[in-house]
C-alpha positions in Angstrom: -104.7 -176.2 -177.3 -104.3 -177.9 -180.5 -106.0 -180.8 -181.1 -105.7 -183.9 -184.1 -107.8 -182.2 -186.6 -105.4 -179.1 -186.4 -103.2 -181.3 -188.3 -105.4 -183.5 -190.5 -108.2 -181.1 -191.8 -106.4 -177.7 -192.6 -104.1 -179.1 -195.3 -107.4 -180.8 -196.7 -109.0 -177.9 -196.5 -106.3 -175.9 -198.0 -106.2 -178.2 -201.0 -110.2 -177.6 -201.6 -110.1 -174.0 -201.4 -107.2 -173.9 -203.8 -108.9 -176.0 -206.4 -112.2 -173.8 -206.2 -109.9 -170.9 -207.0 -108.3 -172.4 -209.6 -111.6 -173.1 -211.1 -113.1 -169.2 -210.5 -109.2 -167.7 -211.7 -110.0 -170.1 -214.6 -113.7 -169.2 -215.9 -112.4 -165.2 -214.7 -108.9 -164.8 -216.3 -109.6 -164.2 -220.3 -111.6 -161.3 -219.7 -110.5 -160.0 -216.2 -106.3 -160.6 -216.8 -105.9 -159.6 -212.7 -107.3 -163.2 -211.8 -103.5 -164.5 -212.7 -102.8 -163.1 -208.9 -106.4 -164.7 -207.7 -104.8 -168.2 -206.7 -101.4 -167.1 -205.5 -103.0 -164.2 -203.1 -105.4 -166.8 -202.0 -102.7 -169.6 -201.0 -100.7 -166.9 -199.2 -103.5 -165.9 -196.9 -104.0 -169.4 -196.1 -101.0 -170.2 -195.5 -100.6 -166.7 -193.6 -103.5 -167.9 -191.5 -101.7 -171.1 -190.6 -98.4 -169.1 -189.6 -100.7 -166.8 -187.6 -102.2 -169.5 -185.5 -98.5 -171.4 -185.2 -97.0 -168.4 -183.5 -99.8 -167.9 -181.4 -99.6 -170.9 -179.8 -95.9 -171.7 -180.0 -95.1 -167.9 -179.4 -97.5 -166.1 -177.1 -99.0 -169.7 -175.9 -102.5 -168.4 -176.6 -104.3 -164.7 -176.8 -107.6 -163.3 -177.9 -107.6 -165.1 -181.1 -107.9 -168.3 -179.1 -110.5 -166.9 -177.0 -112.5 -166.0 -179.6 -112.4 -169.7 -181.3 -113.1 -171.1 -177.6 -116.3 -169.0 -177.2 -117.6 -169.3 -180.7 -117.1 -173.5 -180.2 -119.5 -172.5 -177.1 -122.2 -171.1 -179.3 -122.3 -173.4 -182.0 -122.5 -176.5 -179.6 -125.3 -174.2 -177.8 -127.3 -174.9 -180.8 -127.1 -178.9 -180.2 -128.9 -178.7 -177.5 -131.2 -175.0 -177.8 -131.4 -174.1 -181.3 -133.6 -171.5 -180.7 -131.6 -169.2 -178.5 -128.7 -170.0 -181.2 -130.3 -168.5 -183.7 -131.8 -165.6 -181.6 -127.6 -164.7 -180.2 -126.2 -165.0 -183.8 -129.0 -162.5 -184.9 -128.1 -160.3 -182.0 -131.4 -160.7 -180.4 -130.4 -161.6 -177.2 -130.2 -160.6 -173.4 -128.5 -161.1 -170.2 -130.7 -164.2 -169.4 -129.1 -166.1 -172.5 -126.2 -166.7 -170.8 -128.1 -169.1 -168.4 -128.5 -171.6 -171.2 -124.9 -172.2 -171.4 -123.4 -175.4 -169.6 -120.4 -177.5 -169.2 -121.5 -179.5 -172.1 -121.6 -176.3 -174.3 -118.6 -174.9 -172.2 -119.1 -170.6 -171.0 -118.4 -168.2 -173.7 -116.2 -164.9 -173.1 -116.5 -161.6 -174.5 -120.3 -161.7 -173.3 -120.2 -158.4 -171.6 -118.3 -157.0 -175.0 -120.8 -156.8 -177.8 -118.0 -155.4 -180.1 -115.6 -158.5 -179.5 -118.5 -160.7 -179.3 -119.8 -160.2 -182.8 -116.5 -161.8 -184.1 -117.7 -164.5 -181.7 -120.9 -165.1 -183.6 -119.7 -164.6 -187.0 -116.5 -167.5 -186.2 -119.6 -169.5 -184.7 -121.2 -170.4 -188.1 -117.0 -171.5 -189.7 -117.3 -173.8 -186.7 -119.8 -175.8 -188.2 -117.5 -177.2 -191.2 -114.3 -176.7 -189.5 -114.9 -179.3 -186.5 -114.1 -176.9 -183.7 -110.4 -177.1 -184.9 -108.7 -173.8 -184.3 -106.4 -174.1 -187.1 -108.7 -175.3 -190.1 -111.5 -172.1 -188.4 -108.5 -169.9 -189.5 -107.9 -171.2 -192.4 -111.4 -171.2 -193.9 -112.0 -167.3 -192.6 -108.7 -166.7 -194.4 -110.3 -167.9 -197.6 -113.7 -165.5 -197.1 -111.3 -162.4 -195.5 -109.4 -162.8 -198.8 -112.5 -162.0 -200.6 -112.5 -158.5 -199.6 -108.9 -157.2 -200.1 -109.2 -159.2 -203.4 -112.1 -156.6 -204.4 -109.8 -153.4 -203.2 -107.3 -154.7 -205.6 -109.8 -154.9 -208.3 -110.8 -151.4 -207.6 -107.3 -150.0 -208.1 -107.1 -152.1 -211.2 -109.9 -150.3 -212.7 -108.5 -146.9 -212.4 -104.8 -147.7 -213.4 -105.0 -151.4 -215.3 -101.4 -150.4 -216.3 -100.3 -151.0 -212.4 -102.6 -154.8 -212.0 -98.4 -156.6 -211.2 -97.6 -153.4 -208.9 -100.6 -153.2 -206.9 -100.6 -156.9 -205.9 -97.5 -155.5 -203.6 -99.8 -152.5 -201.8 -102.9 -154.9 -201.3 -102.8 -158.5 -201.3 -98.8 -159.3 -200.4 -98.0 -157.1 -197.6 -96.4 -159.1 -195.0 -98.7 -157.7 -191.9 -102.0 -157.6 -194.0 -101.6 -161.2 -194.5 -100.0 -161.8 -190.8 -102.3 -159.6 -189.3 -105.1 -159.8 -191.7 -106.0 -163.8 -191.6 -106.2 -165.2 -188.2 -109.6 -165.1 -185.6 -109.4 -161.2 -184.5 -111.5 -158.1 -185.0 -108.9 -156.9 -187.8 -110.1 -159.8 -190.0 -113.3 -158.6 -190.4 -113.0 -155.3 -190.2 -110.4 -155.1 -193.0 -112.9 -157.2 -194.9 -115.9 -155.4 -194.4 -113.6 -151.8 -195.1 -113.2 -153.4 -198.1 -116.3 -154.6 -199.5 -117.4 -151.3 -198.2 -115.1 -149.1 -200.3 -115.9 -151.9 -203.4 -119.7 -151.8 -203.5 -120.0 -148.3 -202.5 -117.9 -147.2 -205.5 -120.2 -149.7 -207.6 -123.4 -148.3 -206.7 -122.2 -144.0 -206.2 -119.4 -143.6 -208.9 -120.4 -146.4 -211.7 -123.9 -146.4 -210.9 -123.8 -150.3 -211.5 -126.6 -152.1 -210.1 -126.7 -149.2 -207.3 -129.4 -150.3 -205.3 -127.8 -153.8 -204.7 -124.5 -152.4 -204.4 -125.6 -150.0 -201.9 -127.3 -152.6 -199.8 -124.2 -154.7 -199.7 -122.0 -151.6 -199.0 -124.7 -151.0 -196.0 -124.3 -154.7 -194.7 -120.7 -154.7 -194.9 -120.5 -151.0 -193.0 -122.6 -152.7 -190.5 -120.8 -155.2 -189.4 -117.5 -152.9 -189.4 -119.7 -150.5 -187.3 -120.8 -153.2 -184.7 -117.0 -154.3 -184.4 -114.8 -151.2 -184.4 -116.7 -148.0 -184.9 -114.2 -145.5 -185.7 -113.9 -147.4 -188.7 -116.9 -146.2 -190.2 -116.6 -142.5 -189.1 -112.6 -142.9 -190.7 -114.4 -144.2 -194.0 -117.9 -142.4 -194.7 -116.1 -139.1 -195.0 -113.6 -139.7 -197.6 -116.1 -141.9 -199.4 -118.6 -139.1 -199.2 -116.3 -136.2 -200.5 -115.0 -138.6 -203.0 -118.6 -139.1 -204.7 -118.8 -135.2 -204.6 -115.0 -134.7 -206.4 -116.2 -137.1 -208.7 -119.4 -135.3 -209.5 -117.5 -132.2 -209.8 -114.6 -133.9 -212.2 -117.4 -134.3 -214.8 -119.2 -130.7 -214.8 -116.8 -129.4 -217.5 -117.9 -125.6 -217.2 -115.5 -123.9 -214.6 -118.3 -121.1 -213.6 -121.1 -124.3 -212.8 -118.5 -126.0 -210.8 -117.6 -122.8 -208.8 -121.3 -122.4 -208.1 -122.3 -126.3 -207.9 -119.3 -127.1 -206.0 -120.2 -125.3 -201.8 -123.8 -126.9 -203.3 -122.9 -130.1 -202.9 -120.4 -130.1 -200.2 -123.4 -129.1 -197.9 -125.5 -131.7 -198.9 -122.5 -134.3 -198.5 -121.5 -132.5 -195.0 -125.7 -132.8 -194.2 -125.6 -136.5 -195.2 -123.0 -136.9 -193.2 -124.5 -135.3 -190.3 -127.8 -137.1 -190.5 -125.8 -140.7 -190.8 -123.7 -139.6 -187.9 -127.4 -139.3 -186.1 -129.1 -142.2 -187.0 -126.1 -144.2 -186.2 -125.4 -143.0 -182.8 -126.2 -145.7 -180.8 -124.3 -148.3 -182.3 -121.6 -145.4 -181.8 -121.1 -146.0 -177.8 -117.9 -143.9 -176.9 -117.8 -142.4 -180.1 -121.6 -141.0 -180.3 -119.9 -137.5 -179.6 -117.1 -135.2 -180.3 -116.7 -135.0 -176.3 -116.7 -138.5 -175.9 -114.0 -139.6 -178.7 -111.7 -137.0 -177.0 -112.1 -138.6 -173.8 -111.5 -142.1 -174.9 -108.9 -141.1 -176.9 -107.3 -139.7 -173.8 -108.3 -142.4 -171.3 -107.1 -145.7 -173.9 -103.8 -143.7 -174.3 -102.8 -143.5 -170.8 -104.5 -147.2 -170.1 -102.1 -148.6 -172.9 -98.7 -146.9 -171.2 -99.2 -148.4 -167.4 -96.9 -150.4 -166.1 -97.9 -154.1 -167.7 -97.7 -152.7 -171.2 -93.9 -151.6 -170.8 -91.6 -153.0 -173.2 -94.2 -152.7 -176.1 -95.7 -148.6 -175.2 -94.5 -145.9 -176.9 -95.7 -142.4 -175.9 -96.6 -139.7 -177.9 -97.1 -137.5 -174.7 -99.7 -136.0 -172.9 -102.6 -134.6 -174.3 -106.0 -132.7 -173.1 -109.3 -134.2 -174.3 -110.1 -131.1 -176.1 -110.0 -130.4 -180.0 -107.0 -127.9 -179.5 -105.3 -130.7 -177.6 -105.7 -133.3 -180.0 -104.8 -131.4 -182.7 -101.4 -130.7 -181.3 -100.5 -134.4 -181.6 -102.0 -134.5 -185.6 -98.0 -135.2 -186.6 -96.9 -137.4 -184.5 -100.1 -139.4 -183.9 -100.6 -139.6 -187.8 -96.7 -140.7 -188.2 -97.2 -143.3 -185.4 -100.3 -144.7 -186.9 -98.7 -145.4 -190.8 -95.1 -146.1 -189.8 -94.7 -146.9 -186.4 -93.2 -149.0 -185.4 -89.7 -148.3 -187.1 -86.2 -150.1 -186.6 -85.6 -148.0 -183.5 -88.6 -149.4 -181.4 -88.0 -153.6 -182.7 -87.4 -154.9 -179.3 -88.7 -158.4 -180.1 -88.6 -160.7 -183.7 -92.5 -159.9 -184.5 -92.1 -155.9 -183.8 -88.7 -156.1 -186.1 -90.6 -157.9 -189.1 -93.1 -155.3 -188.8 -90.6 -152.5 -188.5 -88.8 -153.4 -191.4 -92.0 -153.4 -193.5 -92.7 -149.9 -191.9 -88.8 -148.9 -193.3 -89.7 -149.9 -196.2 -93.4 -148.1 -196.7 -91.3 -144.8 -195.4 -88.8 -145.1 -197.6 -91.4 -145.7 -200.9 -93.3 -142.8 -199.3 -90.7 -140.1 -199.2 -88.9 -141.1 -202.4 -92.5 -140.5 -204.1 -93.1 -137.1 -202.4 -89.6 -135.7 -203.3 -89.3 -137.6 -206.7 -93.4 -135.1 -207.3 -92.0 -132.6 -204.9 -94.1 -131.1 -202.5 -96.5 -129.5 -204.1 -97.0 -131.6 -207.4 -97.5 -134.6 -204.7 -100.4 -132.1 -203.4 -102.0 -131.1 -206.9 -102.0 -134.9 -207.8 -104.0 -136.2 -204.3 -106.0 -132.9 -204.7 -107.4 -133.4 -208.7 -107.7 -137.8 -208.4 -111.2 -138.6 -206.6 -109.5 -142.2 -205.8 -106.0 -141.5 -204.5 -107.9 -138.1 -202.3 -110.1 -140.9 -200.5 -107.6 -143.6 -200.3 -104.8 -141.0 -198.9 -107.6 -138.8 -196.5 -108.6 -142.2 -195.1 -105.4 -143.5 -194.4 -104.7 -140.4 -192.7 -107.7 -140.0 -190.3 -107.5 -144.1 -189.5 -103.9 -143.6 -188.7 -104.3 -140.6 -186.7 -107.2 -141.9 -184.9 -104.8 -145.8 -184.2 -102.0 -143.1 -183.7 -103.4 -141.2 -180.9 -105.2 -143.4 -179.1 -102.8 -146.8 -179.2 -99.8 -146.9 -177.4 -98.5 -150.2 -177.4 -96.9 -151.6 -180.6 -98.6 -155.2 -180.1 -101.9 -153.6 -180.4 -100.3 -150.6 -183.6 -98.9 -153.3 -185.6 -102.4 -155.0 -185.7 -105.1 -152.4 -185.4 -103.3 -150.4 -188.5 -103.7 -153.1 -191.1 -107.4 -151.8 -192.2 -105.9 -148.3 -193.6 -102.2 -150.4 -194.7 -103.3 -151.5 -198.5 -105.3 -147.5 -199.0 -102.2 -145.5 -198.0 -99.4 -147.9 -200.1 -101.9 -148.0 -203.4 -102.7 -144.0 -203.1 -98.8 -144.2 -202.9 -98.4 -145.9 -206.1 -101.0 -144.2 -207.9 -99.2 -140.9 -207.3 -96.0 -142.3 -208.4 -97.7 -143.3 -211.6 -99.3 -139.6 -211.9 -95.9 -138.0 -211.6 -94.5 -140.1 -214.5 -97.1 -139.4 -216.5 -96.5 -135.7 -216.0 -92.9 -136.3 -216.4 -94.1 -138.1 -219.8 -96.3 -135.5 -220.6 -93.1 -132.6 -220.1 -90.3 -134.5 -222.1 -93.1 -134.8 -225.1 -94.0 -131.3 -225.3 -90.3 -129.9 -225.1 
């Protein structure tokens, strides 16, 4: 599986990117101070990327992430020999027919039928160009551009709470399964990237109104391609971001009886935007175009993930109807499994106990801030901060949605890392909005 350049080029290649960060944390750091983490978070999702591919070979001798390397080898050396239908495949411009034009010099891509799986396929196909087909150095090199997007979450959070830049380098770009989970050749690469870039450029272009036509058209490309790979994604996302823009809105009209009035206003017309998106993006929806048919899936992918091959790795959160009343009753327990899950009770192998103990530990940070605020000062503080109510109402729809519908902790422990660094900032940001409070008390007694 591994070849000579798995162990020549990726320490090269780790070596390059390092210097180029080096350089950029060096033109960046006197007027950004956060770019003293740029370097360190870079070399840990390389070397994260390098562990990822180690234990998937060594470990699991081989899974989907080597799949996806061996069919995006297939397409680049398709373009040796018909650069044309290349360029039409990675555009996504391509039929049935195309897959005539493969041979056993190119070698037969999977994921074909998949269009979800295969975008990752085309997107690792241009890496393979300047990695040399070498599974390791492909890893390596998408570490490097993935880390571009959980960098620009942590910049976010930096903006709104500066005094937390040290802290927050613990909720986004150090956690264990993020990096693990976050760096190799799977769908949760990209789509934690593009969640990220999304949340990023959005805020750039709705809240700052910086550049907002550029940052909007980056924030659209980068939905895209979350859209095209996992769906529910988007539809986890666009509310929060859509309610947080209003909030915000809403923060700044200073008279109580305007924002009384203004306030249902523009609710609708974020609820009709909403609506109208939902529309024009139906058809890259597939099985989540409708309320009937999320149910349904939901349903159907929950008992798929419990049958009989699965055992050893399912969990069940019991049997639910495909109706709205029926998926409600599991909002708990679905939303619990999808943040925490899996805990020191369901570790029945090493890689589920690493990720268990990181879940004891996000628990335990998790209930020491809502009883340190109490109930309903942990409420008042989500409810009044624009940022922490979309990073906390995301986490919680994207874990609910992973919750109900996963029930195998080999897929949890990878399809949760997209919503991991939200919930764990909105965490800290609380934290640091109760002692301010607490300040704010002690002063004024």
């Amino acid at each position: 599986m591994l070849t000579v350049w798995d162990y020549v080029l990726p320490p090269l290649y780790l070596l390059i990117i390092f210097f180029i960060g080096k350089n950029i944390k060096k033109k960046r750091i006197k007027l950004e101070p956060e770019f003293e983490f740029f370097t360190s978070g870079l070399l840990f999702k390389m070397i994260g990327s390098i562990a990822f591919c180690l234990v998937y070979v060594l470990y699991y001798n081989g899974g989907d992430t080597n799949a996806y390397h061996e069919a995006a080898v297939s397409l680049k050396k398709l373009s040796y020999y018909h650069t044309d239908i290349f360029f039409k495949i990675l555009t996504g411009n391509y039929t049935w027919e195309y897959i005539g034009y493969f041979d056993y010099r190119t070698g037969y891509p999977q994921y074909w039928r998949d269009p979800q799986a295969f975008m990752v396929v085309r997107l690792t196909s241009i890496i393979e160009f300047i990695s040399f087909n070498s599974y390791i150095t492909t890893s390596v090199i998408l570490s490097a551009l993935s880390f571009s997007g959980i960098w620009k979450l942590y910049r976010l959070f930096c903006e709104y709470y500066p005094q937390l830049t040290e802290k927050f380098t613990y909720t986004t770009i150090f956690i264990p399964s993020v990096i693990f989970w976050g760096s190799g050749i799977l769908k949760d690469t990209f789509t934690l990237t593009g969640a990220c870039w999304f949340t990023f450029h959005l805020h750039k272009a709705l809240i700052k109104r910086e550049s907002p036509y550029k940052n909007a058209l980056i924030a659209l490309i980068a939905g895209y391609f979350v859209l095209k790979i996992k769906p529910y994604i988007v539809l986890s996302l666009v509310p929060g971001a859509l309610l947080w823009f209003a909030f915000t809105k809403l923060k700044n009209v200073n008279n109580s009886l305007a924002r009384f009035v203004f306030g249902p206003i523009l609710f609708s017309i974020v609820l009709g935007f909403f609506l109208i998106l939902f529309s024009s993006i139906k058809g890259d929806l597939g099985a989540y175009s409708s309320v009937e048919s999320i149910l349904n899936k939901a349903a159907i992918t929950q008992k798929d993930l419990k049958q009989e091959y699965n055992k050893g790795n399912a969990f069940d959160i019991g049997e639910f109807e495909p109706t709205i009343s029926g998926v409600l009753s599991k909002f708990p327990i679905a939303v619990f499994s999808g943040i925490f899950r899996p805990t020191m009770i369901d570790a029945k192998n090493i890689v589920m106990l690493i990720s268990a103990l990181e879940n004891t530990l996000i628990l335990l940070g998790f209930l020491y801030v809502l009883f340190s605020a109490g109930i309903f000062q942990f409420y008042k503080i989500v409810s009044e901060n624009p940022i922490i109510f979309f990073s906390m109402l995301y986490a919680i729809i994207f874990g609910f949605a992973v919750g109900l519908s996963t029930s195998n902790f080999g897929a949890l422990v990878r399809y949760k890392i997209p919503s991991t660094p939200f919930f764990l900032s909105s965490i800290l940001m609380i934290w640091k909005e109760n002692q301010l409070i607490m300040e704010k008390i002690k002063l004024n007694k």
